[in-house]
ROTORPA-964493 format. One line per 10 residues: for each residue x, y, z of N, C-alpha, C. Coordinates in nm, 2 decimals, m for minus. Example, Ala and Ser with C-alpha at 12.3 -4.5 7.8 and 13.67 -1.06 7.14 Angstrom:
ROTORPA-964493
1.32 m0.57 0.78 1.23 m0.45 0.78 1.32 m0.33 0.78 ~ 1.28 m0.22 0.71 1.37 m0.11 0.71 1.29 0.00 0.79
end
This chain:
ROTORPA-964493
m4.36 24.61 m8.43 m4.26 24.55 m8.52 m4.30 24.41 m8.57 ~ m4.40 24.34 m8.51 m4.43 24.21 m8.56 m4.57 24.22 m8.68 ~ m4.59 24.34 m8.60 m4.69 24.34 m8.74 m4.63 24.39 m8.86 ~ m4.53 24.45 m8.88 m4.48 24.51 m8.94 m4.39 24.38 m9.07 ~ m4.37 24.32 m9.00 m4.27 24.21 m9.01 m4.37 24.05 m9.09 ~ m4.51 24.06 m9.00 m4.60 23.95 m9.04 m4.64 24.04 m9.21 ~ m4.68 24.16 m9.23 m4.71 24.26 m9.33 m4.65 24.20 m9.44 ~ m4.48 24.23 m9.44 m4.36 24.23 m9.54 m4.38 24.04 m9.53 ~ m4.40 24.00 m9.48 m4.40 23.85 m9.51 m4.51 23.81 m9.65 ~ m4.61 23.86 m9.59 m4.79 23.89 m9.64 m4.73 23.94 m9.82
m4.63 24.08 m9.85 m4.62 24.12 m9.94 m4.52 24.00 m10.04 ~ m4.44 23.98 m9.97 m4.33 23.88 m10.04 m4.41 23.75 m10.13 ~ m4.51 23.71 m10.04 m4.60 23.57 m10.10 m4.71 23.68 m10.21 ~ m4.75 23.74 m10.16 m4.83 23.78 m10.30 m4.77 23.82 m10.40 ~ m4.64 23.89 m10.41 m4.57 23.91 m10.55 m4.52 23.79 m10.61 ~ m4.51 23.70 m10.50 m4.45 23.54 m10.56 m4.61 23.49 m10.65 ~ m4.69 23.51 m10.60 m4.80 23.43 m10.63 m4.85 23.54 m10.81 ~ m4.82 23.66 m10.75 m4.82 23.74 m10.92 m4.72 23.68 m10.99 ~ m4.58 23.64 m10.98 m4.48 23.60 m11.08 m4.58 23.50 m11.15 ~ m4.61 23.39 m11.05 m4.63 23.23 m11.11 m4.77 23.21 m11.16
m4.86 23.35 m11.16 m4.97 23.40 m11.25 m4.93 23.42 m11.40 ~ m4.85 23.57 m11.36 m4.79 23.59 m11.50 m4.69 23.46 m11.54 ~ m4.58 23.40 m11.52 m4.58 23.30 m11.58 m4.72 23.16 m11.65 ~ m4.78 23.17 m11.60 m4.89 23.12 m11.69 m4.94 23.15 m11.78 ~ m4.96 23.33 m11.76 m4.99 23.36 m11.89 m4.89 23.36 m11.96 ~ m4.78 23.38 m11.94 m4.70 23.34 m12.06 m4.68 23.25 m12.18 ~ m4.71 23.15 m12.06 m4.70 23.00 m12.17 m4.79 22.96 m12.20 ~ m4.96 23.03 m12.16 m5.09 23.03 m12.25 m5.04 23.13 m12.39 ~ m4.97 23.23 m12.38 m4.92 23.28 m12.52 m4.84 23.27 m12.59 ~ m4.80 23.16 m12.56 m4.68 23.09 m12.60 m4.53 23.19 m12.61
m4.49 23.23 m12.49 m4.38 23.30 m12.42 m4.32 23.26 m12.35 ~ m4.18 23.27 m12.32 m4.10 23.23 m12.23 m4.12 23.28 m12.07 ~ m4.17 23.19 m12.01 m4.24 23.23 m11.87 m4.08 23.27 m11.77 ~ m4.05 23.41 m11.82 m4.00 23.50 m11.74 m4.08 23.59 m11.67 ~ m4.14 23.56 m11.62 m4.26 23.68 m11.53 m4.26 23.81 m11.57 ~ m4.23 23.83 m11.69 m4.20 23.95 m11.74 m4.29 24.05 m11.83 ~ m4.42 24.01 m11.86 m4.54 24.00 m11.91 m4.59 24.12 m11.84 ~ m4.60 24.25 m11.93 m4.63 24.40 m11.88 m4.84 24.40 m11.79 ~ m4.88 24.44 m11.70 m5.04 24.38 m11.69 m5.07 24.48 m11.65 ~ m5.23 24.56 m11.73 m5.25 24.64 m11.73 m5.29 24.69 m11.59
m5.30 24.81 m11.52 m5.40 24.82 m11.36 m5.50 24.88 m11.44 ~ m5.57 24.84 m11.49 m5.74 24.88 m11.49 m5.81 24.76 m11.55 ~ m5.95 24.71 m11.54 m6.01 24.69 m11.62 m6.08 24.70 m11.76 ~ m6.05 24.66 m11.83 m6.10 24.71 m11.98 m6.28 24.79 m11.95 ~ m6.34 24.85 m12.02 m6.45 24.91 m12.01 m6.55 24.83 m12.06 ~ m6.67 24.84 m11.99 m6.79 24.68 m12.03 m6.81 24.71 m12.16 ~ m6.85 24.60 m12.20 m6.94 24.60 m12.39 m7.04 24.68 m12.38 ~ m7.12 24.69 m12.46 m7.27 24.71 m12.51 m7.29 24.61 m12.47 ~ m7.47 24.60 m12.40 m7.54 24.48 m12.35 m7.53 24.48 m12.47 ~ m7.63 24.30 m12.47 m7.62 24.23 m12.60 m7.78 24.30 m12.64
m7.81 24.35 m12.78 m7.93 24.40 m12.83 m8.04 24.30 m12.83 ~ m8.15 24.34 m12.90 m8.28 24.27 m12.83 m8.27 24.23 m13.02 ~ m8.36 24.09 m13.03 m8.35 24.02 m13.16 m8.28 23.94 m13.20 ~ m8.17 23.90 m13.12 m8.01 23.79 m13.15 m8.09 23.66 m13.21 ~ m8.09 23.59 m13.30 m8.13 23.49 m13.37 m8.11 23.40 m13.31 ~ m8.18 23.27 m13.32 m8.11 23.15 m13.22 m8.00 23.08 m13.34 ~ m8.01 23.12 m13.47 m7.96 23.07 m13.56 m7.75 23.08 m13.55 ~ m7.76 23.18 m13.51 m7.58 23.21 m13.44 m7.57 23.06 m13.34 ~ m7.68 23.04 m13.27 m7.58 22.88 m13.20 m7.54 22.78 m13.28 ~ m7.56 22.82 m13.40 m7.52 22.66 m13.51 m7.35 22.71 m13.56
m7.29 22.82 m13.53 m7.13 22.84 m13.55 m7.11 22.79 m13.38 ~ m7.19 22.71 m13.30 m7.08 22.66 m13.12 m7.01 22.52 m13.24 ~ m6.91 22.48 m13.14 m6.83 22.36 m13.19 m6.91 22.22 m13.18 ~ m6.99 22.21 m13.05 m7.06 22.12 m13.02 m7.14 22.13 m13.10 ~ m7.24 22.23 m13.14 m7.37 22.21 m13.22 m7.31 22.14 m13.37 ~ m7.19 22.18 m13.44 m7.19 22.15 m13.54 m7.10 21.98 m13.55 ~ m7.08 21.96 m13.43 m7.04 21.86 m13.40 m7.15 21.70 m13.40 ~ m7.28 21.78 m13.37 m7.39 21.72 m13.32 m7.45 21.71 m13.48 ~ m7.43 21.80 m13.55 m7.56 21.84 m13.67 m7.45 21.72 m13.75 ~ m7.29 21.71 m13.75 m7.23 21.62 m13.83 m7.28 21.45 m13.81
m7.32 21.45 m13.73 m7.34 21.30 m13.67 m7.50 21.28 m13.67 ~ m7.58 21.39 m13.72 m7.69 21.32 m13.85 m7.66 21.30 m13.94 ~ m7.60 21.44 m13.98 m7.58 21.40 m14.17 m7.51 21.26 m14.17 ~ m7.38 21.26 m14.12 m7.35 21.08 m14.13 m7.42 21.00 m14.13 ~ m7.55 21.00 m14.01 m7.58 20.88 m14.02 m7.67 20.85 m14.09 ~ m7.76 20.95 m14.17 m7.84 20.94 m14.21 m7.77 20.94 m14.37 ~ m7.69 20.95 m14.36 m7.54 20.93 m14.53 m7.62 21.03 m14.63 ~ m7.66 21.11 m14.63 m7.76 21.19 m14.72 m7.72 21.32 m14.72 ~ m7.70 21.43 m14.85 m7.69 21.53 m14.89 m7.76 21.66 m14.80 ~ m7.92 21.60 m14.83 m8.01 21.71 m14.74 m8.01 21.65 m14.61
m7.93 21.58 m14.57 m7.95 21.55 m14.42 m7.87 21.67 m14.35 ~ m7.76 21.70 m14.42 m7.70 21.82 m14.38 m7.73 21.95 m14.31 ~ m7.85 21.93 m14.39 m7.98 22.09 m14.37 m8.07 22.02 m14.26 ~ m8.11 21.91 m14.25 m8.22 21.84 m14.13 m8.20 21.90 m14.00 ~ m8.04 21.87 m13.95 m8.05 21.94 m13.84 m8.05 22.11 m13.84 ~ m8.14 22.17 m13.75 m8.13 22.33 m13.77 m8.22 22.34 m13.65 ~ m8.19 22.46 m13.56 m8.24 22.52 m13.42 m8.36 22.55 m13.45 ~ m8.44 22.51 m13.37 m8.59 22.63 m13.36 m8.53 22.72 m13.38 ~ m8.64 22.87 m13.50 m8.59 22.96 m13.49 m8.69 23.06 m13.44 ~ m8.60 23.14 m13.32 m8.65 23.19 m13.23 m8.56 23.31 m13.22
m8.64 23.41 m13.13 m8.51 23.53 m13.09 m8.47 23.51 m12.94 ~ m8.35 23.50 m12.90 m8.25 23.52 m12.80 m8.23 23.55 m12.70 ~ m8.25 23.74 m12.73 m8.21 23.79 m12.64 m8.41 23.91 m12.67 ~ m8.36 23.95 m12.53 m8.50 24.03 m12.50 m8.45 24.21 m12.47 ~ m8.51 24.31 m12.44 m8.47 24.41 m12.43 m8.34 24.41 m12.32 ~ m8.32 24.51 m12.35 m8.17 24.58 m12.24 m8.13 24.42 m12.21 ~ m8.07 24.35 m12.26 m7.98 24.27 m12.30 m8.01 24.16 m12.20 ~ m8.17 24.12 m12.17 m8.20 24.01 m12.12 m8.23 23.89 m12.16 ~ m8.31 23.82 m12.14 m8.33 23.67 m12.23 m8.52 23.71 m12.26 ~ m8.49 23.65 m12.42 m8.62 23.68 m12.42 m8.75 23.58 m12.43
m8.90 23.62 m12.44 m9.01 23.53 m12.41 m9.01 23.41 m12.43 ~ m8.95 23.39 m12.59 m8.94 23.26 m12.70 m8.85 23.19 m12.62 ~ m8.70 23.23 m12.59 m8.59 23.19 m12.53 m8.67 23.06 m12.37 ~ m8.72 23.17 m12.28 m8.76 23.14 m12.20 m8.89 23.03 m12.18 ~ m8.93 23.06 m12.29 m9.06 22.95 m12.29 m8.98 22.77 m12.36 ~ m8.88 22.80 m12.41 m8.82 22.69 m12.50 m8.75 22.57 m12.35 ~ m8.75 22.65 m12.28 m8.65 22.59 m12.19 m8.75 22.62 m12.01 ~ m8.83 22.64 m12.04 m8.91 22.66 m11.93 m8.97 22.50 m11.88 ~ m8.94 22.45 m11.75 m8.94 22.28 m11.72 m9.09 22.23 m11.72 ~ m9.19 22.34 m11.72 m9.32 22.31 m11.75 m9.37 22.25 m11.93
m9.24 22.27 m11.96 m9.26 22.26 m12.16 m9.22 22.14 m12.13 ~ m9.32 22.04 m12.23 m9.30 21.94 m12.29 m9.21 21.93 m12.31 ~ m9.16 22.02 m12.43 m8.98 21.98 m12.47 m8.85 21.99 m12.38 ~ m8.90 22.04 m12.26 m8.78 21.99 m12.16 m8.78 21.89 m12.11 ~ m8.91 21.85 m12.09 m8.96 21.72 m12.02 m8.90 21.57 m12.12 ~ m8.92 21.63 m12.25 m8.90 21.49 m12.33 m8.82 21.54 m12.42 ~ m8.71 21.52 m12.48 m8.61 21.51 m12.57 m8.66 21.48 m12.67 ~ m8.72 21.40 m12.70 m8.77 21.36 m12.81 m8.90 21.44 m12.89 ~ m8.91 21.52 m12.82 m9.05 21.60 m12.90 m8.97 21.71 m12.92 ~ m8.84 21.74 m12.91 m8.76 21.83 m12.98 m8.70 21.80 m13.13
m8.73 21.66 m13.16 m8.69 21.64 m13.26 m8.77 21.70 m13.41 ~ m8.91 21.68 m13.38 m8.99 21.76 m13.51 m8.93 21.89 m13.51 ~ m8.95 21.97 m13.41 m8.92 22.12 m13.49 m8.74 22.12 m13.54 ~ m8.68 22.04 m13.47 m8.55 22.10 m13.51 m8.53 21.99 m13.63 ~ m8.56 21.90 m13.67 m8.55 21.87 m13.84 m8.64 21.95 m13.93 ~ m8.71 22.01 m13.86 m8.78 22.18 m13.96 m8.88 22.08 m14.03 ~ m8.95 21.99 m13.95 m9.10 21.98 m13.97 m9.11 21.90 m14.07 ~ m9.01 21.77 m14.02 m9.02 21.63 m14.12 m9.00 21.65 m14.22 ~ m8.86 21.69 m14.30 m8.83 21.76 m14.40 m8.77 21.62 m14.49 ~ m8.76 21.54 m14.34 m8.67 21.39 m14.44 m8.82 21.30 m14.48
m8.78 21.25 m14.59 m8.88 21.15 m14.66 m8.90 20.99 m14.54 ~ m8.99 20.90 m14.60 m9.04 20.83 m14.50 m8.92 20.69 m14.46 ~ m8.83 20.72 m14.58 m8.70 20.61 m14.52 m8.65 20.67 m14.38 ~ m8.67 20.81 m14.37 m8.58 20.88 m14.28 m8.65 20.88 m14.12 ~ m8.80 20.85 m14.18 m8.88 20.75 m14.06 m8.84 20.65 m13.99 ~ m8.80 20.56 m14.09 m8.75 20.43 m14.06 m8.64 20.42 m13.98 ~ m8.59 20.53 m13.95 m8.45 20.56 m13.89 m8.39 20.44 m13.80 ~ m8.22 20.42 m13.85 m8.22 20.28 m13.76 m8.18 20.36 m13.58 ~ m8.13 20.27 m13.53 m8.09 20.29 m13.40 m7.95 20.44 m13.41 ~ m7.88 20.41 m13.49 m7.79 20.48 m13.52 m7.82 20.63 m13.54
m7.94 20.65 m13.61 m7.97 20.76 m13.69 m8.07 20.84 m13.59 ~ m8.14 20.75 m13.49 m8.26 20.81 m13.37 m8.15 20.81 m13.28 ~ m8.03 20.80 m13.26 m7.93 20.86 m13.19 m7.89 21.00 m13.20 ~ m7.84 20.98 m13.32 m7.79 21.12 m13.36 m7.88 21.18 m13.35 ~ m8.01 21.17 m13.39 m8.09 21.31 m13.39 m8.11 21.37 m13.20 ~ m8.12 21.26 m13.17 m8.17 21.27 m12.99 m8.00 21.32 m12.98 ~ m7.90 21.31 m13.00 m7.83 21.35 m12.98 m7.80 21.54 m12.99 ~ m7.86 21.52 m13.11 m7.86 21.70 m13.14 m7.93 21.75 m13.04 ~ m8.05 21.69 m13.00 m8.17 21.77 m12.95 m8.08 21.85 m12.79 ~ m8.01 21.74 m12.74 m7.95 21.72 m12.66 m7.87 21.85 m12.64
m7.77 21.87 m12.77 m7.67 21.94 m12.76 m7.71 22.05 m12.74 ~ m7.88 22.13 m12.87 m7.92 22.18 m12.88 m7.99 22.25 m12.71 ~ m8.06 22.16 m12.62 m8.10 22.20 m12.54 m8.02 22.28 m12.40 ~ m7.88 22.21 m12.43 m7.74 22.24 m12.38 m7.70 22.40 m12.39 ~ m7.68 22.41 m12.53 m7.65 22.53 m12.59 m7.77 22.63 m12.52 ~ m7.93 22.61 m12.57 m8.03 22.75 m12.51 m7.98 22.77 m12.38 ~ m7.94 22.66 m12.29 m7.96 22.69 m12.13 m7.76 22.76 m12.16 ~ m7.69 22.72 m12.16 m7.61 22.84 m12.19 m7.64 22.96 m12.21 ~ m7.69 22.98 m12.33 m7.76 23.17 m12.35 m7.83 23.16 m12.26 ~ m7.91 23.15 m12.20 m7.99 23.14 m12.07 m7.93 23.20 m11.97
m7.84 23.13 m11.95 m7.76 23.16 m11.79 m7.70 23.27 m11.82 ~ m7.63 23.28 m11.94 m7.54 23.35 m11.98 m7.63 23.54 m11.96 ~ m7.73 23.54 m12.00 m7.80 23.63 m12.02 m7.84 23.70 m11.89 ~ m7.90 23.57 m11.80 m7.98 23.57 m11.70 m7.90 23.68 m11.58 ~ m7.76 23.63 m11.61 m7.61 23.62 m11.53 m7.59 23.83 m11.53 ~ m7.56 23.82 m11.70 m7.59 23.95 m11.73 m7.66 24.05 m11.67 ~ m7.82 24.02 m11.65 m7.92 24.10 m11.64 m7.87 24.10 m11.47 ~ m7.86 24.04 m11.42 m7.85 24.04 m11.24 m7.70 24.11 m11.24 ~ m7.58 24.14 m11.24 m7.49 24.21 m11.25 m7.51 24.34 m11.29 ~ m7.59 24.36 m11.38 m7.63 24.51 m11.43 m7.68 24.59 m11.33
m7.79 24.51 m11.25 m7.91 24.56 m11.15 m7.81 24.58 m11.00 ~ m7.69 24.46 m10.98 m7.62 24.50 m10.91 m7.51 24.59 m10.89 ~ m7.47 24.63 m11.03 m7.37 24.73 m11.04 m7.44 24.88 m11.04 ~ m7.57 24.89 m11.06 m7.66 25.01 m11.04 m7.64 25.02 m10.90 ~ m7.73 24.91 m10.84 m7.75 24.95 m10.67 m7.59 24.96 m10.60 ~ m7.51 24.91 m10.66 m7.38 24.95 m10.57 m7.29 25.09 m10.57 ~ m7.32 25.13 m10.72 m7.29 25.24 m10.77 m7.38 25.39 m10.68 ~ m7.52 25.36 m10.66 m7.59 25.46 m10.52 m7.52 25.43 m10.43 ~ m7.46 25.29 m10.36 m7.40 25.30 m10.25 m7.26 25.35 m10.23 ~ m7.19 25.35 m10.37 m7.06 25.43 m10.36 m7.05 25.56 m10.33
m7.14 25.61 m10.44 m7.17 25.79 m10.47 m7.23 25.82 m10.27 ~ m7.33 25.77 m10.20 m7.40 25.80 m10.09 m7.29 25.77 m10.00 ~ m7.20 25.69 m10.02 m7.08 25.65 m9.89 m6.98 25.76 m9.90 ~ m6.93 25.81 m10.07 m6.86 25.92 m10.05 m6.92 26.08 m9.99 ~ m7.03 26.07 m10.01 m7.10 26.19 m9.98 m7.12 26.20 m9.83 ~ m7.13 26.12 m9.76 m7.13 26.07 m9.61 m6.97 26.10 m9.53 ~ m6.88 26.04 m9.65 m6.73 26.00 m9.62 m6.72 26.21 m9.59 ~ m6.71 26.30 m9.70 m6.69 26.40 m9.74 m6.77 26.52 m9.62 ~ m6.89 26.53 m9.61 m6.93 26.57 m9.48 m6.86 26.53 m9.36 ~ m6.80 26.39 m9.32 m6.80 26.36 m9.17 m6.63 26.39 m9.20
m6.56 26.44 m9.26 m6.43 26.51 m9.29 m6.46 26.63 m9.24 ~ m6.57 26.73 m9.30 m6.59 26.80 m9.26 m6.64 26.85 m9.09 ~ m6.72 26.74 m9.05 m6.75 26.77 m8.95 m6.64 26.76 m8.82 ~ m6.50 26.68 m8.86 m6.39 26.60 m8.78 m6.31 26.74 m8.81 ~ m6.31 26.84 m8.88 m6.23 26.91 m8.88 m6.29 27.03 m8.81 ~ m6.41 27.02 m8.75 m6.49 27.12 m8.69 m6.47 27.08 m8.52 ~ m6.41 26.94 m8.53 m6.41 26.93 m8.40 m6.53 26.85 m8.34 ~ m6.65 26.82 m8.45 m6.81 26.71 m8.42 m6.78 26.62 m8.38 ~ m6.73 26.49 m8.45 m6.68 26.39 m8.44 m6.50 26.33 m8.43 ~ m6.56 26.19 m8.38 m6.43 26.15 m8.33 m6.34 26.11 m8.48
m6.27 26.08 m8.49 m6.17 26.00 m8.58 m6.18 25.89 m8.60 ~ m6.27 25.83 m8.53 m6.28 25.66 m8.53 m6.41 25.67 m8.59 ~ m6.52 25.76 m8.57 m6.66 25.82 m8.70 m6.59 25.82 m8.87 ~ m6.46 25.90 m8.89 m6.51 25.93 m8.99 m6.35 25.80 m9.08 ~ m6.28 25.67 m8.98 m6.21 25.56 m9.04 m6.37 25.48 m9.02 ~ m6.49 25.45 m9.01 m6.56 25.40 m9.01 m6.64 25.38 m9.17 ~ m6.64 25.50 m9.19 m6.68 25.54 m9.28 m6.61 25.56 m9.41 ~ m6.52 25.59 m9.42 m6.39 25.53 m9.51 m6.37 25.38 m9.51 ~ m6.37 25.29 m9.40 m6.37 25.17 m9.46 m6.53 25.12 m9.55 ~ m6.66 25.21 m9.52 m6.79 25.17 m9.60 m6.71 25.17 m9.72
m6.67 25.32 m9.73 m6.64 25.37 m9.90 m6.53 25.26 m9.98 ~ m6.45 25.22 m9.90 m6.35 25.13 m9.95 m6.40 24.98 m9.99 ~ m6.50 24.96 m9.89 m6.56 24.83 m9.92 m6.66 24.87 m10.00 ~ m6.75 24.95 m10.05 m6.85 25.04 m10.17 m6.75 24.99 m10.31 ~ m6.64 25.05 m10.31 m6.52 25.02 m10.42 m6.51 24.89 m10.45 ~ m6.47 24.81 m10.36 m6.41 24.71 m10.37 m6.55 24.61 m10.46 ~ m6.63 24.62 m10.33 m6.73 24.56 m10.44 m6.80 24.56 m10.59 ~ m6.81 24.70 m10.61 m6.81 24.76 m10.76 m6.69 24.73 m10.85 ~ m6.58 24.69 m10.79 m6.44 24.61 m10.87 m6.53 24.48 m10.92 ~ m6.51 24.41 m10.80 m6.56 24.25 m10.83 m6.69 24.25 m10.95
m6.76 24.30 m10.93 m6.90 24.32 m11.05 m6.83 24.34 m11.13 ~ m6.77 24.42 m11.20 m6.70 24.50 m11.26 m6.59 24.36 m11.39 ~ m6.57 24.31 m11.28 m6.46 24.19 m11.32 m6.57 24.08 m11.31 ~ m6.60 24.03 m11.29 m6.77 23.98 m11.29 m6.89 23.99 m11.43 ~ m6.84 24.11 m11.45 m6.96 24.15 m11.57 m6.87 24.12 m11.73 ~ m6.75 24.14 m11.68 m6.62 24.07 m11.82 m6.60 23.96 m11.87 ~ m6.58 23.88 m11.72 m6.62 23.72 m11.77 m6.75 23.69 m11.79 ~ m6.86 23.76 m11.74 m7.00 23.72 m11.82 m6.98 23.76 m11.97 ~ m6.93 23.84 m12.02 m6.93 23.88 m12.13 m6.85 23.80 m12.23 ~ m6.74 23.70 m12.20 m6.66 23.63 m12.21 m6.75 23.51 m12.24
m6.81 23.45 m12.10 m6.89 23.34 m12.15 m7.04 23.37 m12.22 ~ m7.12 23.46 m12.24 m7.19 23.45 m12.31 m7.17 23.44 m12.48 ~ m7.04 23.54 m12.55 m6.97 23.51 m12.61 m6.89 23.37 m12.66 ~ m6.88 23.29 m12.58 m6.87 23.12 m12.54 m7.02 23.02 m12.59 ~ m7.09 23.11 m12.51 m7.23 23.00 m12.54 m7.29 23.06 m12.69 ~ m7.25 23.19 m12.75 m7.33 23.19 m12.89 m7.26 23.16 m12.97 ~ m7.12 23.07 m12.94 m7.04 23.07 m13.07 m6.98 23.15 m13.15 ~ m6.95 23.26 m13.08 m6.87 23.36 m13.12 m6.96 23.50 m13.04 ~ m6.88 23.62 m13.13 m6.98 23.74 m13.12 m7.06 23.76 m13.21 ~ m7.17 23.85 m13.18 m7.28 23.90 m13.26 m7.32 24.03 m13.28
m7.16 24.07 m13.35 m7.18 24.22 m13.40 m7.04 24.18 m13.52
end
């Protein structure tokens, strides 16, 4: 009876703790937080990895980057300063929706350009495109540029992680997915053998809890691989399809 009783306690706080969820989302959608907000029971179905060739030129729609490219053109008060700031242009992503060589070499701590900020600045003004006043740069203007480099170096390690994040979820949702399929196949036999009279009952709830915890984990990835999808989508400044 007490367990029974500690159970129904257990259920009361988690439907409390769903209302004051869904009221949140309510008023992230701007709704009257009646807990009333219908929620689906499944997970939506994963994307398409991200394809192999993604431009680095998509991180110039992030908010920050173009936040960063504004505070050259300012400072340098000039037309074509506009165009000065611009990303190495490089590709992104690598096959089956990993990060690729260029990506990895840009941001690799052995490179110069991670090491110094400032030696990011030739390629991303696209190879001293400003005239020699723009040499003379005052303090204001070798700000902003070191500033972009900054933002810019910000943004690759975003797709970076973001990618990296990807590729390791994938490799884990493979190996857990053998361990589901092999726990049910294990689970399905030792039914059979419990009904033959082989084993005990406590053999084949042993084995039911593998399969359940098999599940459970392939959820979490699952929900795992959505919000990667979410934030890699975050770090390219939108989508890229």
């Amino acid at each position: 009876m007490h367990k029974i009783a500690s159970a129904q306690d257990s259920l009361v706080s988690s439907k409390a703790g769903q209302r004051d969820a869904t009221r949140s989302l309510e008023l992230l959608l701007g709704r009257y937080p009646g807990a009333e907000l219908s929620v689906v029971q499944a997970l939506p179905s994963l994307p398409a990895a991200l394809p192999t060739g993604i431009p680095s030129q998509l991180l110039e729609r992030r908010p920050d980057v173009v936040a960063a490219e504004r505070k050259v053109a300012a400072a340098y008060n000039r037309v074509d300063a506009a165009k000065a700031a611009k990303l190495p242009n490089l590709s992104l992503s690598g096959s089956l929706g990993g990060t690729s060589n260029s990506l990895s070499n840009i941001l690799n701590p052995t490179n110069l350009a991670w090491q110094a900020i400032g030696s990011l600045v030739a390629p991303i003004i696209d190879g001293g495109r400003l005239d020699a006043q723009v040499e003379a740069a005052t303090a204001d203007q070798e700000a902003a540029v070191a500033g972009y480099a900054q933002v810019a170096l910000n943004a690759f390690a975003d797709v970076e992680k973001a990618l990296d994040q990807g590729s390791v979820l994938r490799e884990r949702m493979t190996a857990l997915t053998t361990v589901l399929v092999e726990s049910e196949k294990a689970l399905k036999i030792a039914n059979l053998q419990f009904n033959e009279g082989e084993i005990s009952l406590l053999d084949v709830l042993i084995l039911q809890q593998r399969v359940f915890s098999a599940r459970s984990k392939l959820l979490s990835i699952n929900r795992a691989s959505l919000t990667q999808f979410v934030d890699l989508n975050l770090a390219l400044g939108g989508s890229w399809y």
